[in-house]
N, C-alpha and C positions, 0 to 999 in steps of 0.2 A: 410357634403355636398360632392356630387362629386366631382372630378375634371373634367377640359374638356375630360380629355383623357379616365377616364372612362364612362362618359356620352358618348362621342364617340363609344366605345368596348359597350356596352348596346344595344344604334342603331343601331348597325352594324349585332348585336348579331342579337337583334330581326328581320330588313328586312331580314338576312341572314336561320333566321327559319320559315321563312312565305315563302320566297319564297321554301324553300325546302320540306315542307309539300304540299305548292302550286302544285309541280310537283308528291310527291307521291301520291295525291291525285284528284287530275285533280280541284281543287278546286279555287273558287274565291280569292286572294290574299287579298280581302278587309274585305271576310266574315272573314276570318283566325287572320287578324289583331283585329276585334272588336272582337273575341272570347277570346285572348289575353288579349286586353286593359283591357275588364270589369270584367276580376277574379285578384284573389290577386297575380298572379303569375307575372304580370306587375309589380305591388309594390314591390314584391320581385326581381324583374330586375333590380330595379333601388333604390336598398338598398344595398350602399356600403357593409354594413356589411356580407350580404349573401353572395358577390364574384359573383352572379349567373350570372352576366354581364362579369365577364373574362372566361367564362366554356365552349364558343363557343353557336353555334347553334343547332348541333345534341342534346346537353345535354340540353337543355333549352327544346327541344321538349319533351325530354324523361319526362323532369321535367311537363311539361305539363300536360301529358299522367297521370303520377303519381299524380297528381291533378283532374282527372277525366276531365279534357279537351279533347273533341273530336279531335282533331289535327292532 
């Protein structure tokens, strides 16, 4: 199970890559988020084991992209 502080770094992670694709993309913040939430790359966010919650925001997008995620 997490702990808070990475549960924290996770959320922080993810509003901090929606809003940054937000501005690369001139896109909805909302639509960005449900594209997100509904592939496994969310699961993977928020899987201590992956780390992908401490790797920041630019690399979670990349990991996105690399998932076939439009982002």
């Amino acid at each position: 199970m997490m702990s808070d502080r990475q549960l924290w770094c996770a959320d922080t992670t993810l509003a901090l890559a929606i809003q940054m694709a937000a501005q690369e993309r001139s896109e909805d913040e909302q639509t960005l988020f449900r594209l997100i939430v509904e592939s496994p790359v969310y699961d993977a966010l928020y899987d201590e084991t992956t780390d992908l919650w401490a790797l920041g925001p630019a690399y979670l997008l990349d990991f996105c992209r690399s998932c076939g995620i439009e982002i």
